[in-house]
NUPAMAR-268908 format. One record per residue (C-alpha): residue number from 1; residue in three letters; x, y, z. Coordinates in nm, 4 decimals, decimal comma, always signed. Layout:
N
<site num="NUM" residu="ala" east="X" north="Y" up="Z"/>
...
***
This chain:
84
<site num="1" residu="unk" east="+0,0000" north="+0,0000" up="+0,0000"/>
<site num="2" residu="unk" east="+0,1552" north="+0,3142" up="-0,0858"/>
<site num="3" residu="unk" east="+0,1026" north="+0,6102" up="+0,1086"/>
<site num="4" residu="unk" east="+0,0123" north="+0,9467" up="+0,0711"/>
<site num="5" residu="unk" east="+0,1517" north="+1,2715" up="+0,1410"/>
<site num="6" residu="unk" east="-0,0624" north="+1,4528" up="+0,4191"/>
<site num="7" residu="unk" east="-0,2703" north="+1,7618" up="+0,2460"/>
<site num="8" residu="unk" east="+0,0332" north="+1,9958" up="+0,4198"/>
<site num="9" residu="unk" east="+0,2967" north="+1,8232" up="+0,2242"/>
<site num="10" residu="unk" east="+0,1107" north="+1,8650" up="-0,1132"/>
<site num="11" residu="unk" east="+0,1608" north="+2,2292" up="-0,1008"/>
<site num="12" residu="unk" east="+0,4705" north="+2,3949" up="-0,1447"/>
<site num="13" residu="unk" east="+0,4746" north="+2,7677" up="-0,0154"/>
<site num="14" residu="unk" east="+0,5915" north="+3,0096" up="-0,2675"/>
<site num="15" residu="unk" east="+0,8089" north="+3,3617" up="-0,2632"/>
<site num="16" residu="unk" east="+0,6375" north="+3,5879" up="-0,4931"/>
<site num="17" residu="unk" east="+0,8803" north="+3,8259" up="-0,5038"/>
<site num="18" residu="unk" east="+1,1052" north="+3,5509" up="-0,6212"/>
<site num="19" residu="unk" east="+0,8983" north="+3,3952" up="-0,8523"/>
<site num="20" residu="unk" east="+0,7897" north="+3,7809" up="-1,0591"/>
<site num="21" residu="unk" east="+1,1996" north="+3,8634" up="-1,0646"/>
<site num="22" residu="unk" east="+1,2588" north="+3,5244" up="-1,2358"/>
<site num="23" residu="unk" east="+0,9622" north="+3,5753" up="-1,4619"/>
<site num="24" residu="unk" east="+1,0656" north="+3,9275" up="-1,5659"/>
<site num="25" residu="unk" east="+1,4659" north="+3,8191" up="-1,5945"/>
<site num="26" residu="unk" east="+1,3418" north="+3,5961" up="-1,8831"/>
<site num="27" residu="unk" east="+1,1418" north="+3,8430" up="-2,0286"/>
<site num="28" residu="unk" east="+0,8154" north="+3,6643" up="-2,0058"/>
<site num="29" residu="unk" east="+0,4604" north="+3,7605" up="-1,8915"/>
<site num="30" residu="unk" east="+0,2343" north="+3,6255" up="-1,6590"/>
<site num="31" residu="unk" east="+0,0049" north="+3,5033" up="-1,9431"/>
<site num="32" residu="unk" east="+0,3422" north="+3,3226" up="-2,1105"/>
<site num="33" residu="unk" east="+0,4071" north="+3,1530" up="-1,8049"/>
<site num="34" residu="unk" east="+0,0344" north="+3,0418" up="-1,7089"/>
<site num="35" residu="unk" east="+0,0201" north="+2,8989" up="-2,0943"/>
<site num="36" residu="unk" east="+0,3441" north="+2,7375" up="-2,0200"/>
<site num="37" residu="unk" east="+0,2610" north="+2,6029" up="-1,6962"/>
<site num="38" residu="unk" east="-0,0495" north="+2,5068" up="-1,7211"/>
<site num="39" residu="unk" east="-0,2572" north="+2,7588" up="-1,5383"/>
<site num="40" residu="unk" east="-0,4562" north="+3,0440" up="-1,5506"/>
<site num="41" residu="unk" east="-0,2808" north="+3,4382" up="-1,5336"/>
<site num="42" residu="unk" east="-0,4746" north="+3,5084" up="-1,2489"/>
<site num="43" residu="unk" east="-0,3395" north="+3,1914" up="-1,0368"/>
<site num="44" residu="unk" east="+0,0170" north="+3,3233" up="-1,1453"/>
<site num="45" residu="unk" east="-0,0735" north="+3,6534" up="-1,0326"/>
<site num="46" residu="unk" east="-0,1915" north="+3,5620" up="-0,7161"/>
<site num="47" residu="unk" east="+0,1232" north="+3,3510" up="-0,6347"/>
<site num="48" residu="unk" east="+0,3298" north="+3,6408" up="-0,7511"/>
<site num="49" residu="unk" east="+0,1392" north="+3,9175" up="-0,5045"/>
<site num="50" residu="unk" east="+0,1251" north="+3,6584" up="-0,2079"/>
<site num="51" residu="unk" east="-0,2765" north="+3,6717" up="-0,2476"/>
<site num="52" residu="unk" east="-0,2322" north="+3,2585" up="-0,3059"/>
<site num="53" residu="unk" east="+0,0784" north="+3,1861" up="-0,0706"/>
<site num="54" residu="unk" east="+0,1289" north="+2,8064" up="-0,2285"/>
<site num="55" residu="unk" east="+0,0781" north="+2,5979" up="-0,4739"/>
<site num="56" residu="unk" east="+0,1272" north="+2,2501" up="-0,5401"/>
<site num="57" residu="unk" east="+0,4239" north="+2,0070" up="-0,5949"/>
<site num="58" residu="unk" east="+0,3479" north="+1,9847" up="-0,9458"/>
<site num="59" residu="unk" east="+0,3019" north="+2,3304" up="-1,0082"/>
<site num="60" residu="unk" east="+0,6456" north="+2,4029" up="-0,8729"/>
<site num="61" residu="unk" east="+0,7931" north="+2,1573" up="-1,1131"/>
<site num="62" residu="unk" east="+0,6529" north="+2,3177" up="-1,3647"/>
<site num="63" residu="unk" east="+0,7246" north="+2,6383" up="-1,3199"/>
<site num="64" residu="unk" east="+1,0595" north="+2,5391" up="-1,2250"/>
<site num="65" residu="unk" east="+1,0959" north="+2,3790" up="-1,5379"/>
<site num="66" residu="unk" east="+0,9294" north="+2,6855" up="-1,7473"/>
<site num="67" residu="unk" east="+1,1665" north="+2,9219" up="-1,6143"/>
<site num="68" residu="unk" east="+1,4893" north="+2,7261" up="-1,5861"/>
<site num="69" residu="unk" east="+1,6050" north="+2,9375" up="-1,2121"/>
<site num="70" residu="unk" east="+1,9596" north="+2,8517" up="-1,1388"/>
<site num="71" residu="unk" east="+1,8658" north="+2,6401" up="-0,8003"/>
<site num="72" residu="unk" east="+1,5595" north="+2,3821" up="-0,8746"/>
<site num="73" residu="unk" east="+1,4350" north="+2,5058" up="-0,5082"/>
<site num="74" residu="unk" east="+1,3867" north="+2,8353" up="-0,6111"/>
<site num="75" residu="unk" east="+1,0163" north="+3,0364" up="-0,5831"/>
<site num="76" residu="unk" east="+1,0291" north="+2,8473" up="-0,2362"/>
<site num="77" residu="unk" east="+0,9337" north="+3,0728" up="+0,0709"/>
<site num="78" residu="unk" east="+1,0158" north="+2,7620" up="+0,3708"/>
<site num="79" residu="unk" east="+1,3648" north="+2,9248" up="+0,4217"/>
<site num="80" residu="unk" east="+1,5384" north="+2,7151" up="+0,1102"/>
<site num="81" residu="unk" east="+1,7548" north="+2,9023" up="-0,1315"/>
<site num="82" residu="unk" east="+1,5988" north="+3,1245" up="-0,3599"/>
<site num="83" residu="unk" east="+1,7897" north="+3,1854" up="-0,6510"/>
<site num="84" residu="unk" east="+1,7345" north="+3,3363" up="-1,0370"/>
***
């Protein structure tokens, strides 16, 4: 039987501040990076301004993987390096 991560663990909290200086280093928009990702612009928006503090695992991979920061753990906000 497998198990499951607790609802607490699915969620990854996010540094907004982080995650708009990436975005705008690459030159993209919010509505390039929701397209990208998988989302909508105002869910990127909202992680951005803090309004939506986390989001999940798999939305971290992807917008790890969208944006290509330096340090996979960036965009976190649970004291890990943050890096462009």
């Amino acid at each position: 039987m497998s198990q499951r991560k607790s609802r607490a663990e699915a969620f990854i909290k996010i540094n907004g501040d982080a995650l708009r200086e990436v975005r705008l280093d690459r030159g993209l928009s919010t509505v390039q990076v929701a397209a990208r990702v998988g989302v909508g612009k105002a869910y990127i928006s909202k992680l951005e301004r803090g309004i939506s503090p986390r989001c999940s695992a798999q939305v971290h991979a992807a917008l790890v993987r969208v944006l290509q920061p330096a340090d996979r753990r960036a965009f976190r906000a649970d004291g890990q390096k943050v890096a462009a």
